[in-house]
KOLLO-546821 format. One record per atom (N, C-alpha, C): x, z, y; atom name. Coordinates in Angstrom, 1 decimal. Atoms other than C-alpha are relative to their C-alpha. Example, Ala and Ser with C-alpha at 12.3 -4.5 7.8 and 13.67 -1.06 7.14 Angstrom:
BEGIN
{rec {0.9, 0.0, -1.2}, 'N'}
{rec {12.3, 7.8, -4.5}, 'CA'}
{rec {0.9, 0.0, 1.2}, 'C'}
{rec {-0.9, 0.0, -1.1}, 'N'}
{rec {13.7, 7.1, -1.1}, 'CA'}
{rec {-0.8, 0.8, 1.1}, 'C'}
This chain:
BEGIN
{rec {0.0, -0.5, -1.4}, 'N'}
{rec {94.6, 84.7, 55.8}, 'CA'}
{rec {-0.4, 1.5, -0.2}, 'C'}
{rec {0.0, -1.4, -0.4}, 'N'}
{rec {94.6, 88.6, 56.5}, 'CA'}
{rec {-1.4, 0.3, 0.5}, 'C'}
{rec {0.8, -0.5, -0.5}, 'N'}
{rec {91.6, 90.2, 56.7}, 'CA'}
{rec {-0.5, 0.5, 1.6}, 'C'}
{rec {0.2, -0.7, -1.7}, 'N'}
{rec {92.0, 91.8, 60.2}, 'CA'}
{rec {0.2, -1.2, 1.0}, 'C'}
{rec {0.2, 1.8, -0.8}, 'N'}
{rec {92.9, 87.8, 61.7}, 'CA'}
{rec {-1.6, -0.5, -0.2}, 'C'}
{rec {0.9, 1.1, -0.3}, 'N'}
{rec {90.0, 86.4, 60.7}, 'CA'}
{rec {-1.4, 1.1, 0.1}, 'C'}
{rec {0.8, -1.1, -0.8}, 'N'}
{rec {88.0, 89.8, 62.2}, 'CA'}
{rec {0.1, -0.8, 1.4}, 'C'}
{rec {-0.6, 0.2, -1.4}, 'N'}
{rec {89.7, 88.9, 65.2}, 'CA'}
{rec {-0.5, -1.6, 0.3}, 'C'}
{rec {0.3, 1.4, -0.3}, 'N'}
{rec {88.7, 85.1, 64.9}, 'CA'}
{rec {-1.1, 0.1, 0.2}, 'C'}
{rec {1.3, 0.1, 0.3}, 'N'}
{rec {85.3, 85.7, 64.3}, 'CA'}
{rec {-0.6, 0.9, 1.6}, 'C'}
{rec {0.6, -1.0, -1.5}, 'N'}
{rec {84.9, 88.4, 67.3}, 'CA'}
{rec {0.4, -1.3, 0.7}, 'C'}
{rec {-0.4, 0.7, -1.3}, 'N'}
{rec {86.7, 85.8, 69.8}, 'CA'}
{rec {-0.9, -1.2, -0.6}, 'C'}
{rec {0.5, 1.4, -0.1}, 'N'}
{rec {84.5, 82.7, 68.7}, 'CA'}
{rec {-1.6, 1.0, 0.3}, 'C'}
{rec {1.6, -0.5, -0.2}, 'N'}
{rec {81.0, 85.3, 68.9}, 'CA'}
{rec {0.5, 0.2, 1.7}, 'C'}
{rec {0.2, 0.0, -1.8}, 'N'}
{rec {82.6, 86.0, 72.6}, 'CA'}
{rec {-0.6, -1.0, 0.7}, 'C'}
{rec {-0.2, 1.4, -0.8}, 'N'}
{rec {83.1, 82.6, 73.6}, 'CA'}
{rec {-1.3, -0.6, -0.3}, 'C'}
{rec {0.6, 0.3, 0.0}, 'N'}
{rec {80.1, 81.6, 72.3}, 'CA'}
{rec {-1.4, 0.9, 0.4}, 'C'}
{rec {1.1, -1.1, -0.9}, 'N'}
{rec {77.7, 84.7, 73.9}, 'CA'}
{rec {0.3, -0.1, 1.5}, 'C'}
{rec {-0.1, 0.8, -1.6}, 'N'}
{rec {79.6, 83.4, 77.5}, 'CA'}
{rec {-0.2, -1.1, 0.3}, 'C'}
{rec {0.8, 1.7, -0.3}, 'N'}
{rec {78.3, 79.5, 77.1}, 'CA'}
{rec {-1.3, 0.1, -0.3}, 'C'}
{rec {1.5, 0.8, 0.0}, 'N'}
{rec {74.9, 80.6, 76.3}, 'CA'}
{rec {-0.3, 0.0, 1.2}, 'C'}
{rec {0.2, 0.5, -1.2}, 'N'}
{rec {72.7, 79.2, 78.6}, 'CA'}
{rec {-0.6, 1.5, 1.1}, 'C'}
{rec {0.8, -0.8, -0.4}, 'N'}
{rec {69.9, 81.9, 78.9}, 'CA'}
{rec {0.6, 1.9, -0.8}, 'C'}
{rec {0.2, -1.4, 0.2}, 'N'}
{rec {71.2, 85.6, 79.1}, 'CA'}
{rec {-0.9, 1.4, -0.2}, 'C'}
{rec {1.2, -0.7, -0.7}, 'N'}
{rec {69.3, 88.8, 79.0}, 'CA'}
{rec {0.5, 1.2, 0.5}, 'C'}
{rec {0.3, -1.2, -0.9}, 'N'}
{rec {68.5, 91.4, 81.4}, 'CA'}
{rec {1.1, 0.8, -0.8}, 'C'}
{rec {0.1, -1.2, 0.4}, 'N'}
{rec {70.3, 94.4, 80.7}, 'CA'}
{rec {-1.4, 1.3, -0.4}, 'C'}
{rec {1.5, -0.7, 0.4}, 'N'}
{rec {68.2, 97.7, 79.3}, 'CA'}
{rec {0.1, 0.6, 1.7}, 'C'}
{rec {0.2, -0.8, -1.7}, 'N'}
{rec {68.6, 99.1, 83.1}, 'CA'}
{rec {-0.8, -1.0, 0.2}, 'C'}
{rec {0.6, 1.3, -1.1}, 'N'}
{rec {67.3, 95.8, 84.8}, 'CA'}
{rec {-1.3, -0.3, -0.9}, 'C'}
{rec {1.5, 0.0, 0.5}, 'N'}
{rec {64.5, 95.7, 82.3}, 'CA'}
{rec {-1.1, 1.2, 0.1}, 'C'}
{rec {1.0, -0.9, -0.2}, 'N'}
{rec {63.0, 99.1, 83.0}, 'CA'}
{rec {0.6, 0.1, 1.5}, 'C'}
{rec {0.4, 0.1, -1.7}, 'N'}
{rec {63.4, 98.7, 86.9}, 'CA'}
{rec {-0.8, -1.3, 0.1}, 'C'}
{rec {1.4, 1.1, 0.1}, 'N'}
{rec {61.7, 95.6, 86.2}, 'CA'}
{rec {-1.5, 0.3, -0.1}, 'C'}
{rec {1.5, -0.7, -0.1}, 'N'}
{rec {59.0, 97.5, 85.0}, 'CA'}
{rec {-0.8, 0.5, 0.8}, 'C'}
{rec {0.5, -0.8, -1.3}, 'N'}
{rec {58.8, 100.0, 87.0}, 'CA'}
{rec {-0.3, -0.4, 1.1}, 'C'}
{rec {0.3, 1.1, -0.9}, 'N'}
{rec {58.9, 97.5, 89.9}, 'CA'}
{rec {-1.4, -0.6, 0.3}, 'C'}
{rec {1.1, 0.7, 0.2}, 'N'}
{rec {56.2, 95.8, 88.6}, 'CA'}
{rec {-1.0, 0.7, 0.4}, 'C'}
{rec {1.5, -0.3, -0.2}, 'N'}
{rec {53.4, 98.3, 88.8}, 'CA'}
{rec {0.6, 1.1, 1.6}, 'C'}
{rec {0.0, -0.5, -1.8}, 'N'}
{rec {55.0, 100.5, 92.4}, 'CA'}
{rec {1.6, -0.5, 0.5}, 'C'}
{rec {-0.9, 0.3, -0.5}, 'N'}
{rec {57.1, 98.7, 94.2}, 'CA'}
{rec {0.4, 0.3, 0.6}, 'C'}
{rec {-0.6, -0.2, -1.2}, 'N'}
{rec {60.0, 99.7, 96.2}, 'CA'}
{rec {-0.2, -0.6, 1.5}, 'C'}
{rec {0.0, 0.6, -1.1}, 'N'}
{rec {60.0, 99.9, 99.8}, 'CA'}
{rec {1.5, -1.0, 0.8}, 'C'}
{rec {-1.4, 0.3, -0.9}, 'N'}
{rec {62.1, 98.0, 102.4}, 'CA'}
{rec {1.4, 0.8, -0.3}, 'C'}
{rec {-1.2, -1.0, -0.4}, 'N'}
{rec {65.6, 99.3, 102.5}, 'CA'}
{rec {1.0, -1.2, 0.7}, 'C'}
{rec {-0.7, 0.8, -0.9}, 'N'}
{rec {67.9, 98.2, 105.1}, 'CA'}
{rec {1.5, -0.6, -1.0}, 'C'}
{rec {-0.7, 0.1, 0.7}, 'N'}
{rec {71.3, 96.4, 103.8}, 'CA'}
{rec {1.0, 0.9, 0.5}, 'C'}
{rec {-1.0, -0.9, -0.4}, 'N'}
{rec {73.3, 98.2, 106.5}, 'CA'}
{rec {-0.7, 1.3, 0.8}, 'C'}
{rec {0.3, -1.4, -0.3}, 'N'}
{rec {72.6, 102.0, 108.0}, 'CA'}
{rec {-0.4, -1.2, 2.1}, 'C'}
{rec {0.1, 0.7, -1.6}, 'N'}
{rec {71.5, 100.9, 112.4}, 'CA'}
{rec {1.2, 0.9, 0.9}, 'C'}
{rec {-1.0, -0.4, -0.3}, 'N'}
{rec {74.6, 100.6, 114.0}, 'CA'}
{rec {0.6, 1.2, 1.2}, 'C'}
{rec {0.0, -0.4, -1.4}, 'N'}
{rec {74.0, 102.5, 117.0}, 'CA'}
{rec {-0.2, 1.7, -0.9}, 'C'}
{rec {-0.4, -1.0, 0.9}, 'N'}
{rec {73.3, 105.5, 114.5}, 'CA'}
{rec {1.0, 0.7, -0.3}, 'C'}
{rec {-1.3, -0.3, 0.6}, 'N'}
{rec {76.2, 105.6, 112.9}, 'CA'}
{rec {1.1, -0.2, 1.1}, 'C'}
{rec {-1.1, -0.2, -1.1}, 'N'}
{rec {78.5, 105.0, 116.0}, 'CA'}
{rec {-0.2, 0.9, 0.7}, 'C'}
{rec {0.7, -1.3, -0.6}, 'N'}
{rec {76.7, 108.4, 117.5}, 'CA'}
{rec {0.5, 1.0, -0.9}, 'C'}
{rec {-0.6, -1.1, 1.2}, 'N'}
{rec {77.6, 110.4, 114.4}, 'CA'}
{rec {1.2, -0.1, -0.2}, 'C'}
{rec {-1.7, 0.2, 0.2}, 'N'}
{rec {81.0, 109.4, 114.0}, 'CA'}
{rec {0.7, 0.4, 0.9}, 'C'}
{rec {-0.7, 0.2, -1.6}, 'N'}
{rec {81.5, 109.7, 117.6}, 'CA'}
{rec {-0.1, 1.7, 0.4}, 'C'}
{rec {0.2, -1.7, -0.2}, 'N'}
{rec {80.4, 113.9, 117.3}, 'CA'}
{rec {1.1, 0.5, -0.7}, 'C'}
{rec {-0.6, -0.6, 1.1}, 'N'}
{rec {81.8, 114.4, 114.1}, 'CA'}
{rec {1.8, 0.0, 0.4}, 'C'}
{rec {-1.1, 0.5, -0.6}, 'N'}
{rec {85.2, 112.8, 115.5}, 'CA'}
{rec {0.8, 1.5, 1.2}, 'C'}
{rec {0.2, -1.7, -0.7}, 'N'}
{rec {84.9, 115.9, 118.2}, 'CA'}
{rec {0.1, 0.9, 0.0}, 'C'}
{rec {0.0, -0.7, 0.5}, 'N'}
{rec {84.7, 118.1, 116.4}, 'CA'}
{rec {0.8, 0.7, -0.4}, 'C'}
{rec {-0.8, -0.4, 1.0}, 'N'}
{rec {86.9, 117.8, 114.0}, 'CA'}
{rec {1.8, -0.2, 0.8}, 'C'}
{rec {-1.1, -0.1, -0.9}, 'N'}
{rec {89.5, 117.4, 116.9}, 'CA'}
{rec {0.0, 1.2, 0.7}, 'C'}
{rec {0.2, -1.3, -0.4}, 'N'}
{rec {88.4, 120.6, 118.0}, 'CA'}
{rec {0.6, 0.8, -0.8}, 'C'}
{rec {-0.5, -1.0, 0.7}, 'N'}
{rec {89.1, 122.3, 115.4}, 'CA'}
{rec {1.4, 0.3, -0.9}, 'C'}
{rec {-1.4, 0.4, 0.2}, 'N'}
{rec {92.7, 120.6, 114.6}, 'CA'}
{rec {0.6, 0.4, 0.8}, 'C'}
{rec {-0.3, -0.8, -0.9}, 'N'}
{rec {93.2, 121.8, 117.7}, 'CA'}
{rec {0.4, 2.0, 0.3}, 'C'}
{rec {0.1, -1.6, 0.6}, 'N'}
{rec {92.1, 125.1, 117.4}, 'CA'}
{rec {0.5, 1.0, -0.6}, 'C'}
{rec {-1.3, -0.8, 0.9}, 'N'}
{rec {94.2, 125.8, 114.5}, 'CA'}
{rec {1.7, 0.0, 0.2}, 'C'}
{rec {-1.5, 0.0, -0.5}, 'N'}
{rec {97.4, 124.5, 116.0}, 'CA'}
{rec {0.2, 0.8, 0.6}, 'C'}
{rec {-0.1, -1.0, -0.8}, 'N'}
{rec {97.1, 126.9, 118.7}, 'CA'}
{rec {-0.3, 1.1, -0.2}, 'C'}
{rec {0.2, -1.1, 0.8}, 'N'}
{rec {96.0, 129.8, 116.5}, 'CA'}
{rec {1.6, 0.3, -0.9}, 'C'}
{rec {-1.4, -0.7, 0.6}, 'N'}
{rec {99.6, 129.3, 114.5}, 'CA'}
{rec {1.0, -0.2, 1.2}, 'C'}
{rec {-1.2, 0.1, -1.4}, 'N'}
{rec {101.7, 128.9, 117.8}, 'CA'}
{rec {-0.4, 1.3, 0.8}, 'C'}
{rec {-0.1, -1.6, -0.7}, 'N'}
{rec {100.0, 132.1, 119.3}, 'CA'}
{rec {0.2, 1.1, -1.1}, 'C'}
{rec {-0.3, -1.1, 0.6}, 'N'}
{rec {100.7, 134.0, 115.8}, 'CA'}
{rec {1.6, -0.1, -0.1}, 'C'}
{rec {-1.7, 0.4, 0.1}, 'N'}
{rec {104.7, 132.4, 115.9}, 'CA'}
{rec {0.2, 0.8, 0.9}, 'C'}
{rec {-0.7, -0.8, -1.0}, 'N'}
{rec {104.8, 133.7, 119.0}, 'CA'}
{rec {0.1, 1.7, 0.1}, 'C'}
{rec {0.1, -1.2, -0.1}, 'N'}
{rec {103.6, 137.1, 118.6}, 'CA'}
{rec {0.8, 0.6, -1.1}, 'C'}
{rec {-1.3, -0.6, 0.7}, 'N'}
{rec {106.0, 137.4, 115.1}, 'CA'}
{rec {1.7, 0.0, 0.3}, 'C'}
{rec {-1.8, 0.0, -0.5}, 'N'}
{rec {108.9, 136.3, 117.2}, 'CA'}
{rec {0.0, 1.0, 1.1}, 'C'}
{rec {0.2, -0.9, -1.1}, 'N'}
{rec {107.6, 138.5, 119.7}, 'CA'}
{rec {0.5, 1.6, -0.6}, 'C'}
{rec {-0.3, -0.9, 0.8}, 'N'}
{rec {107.4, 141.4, 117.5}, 'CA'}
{rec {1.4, 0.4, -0.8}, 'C'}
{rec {-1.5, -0.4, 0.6}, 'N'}
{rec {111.2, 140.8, 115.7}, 'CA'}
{rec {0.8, 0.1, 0.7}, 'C'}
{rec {-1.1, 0.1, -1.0}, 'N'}
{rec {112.9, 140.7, 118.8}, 'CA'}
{rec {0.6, 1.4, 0.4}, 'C'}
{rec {-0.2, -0.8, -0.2}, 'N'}
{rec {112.4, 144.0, 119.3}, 'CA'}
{rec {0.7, 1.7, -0.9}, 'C'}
């Protein structure tokens, strides 16, 4: 058997047998937040932002940025008109 097969055998039976063990470990991240955890623990944090919040901000921002879509539309429609204005003559 070829060298590089029974590489390849040996990797895929250490997979399959590092995904049936029982007991995995931590990653090195989740072991030093572990730590850290341990002696000052994080506060509360919400899962979602409070929705009344965020439907207030969206709802300016929204305004805004219609404002200023606006704004530009009619900034190139008063310079069309003033180059068609200008070649006419």
């Amino acid at each position: 058997m070829p060298e590089h097969e029974q590489d390849d055998q040996e990797r895929e039976f250490d997979l399959k047998w590092a995904d049936n063990a029982e007991h995995k470990e931590p990653s090195a991240r989740a072991r030093m937040l572990a730590a850290r955890w341990k002696e000052n623990p994080p506060g509360p944090v919400p899962f979602r932002a409070d929705p009344e919040h965020v439907a207030r901000q969206h709802r300016r921002s929204g305004w805004i940025s219609t404002v200023v879509v606006l704004g530009i539309v009619a900034a190139v429609i008063v310079l069309l008109g003033y180059i068609n204005f200008r070649g006419s003559y």
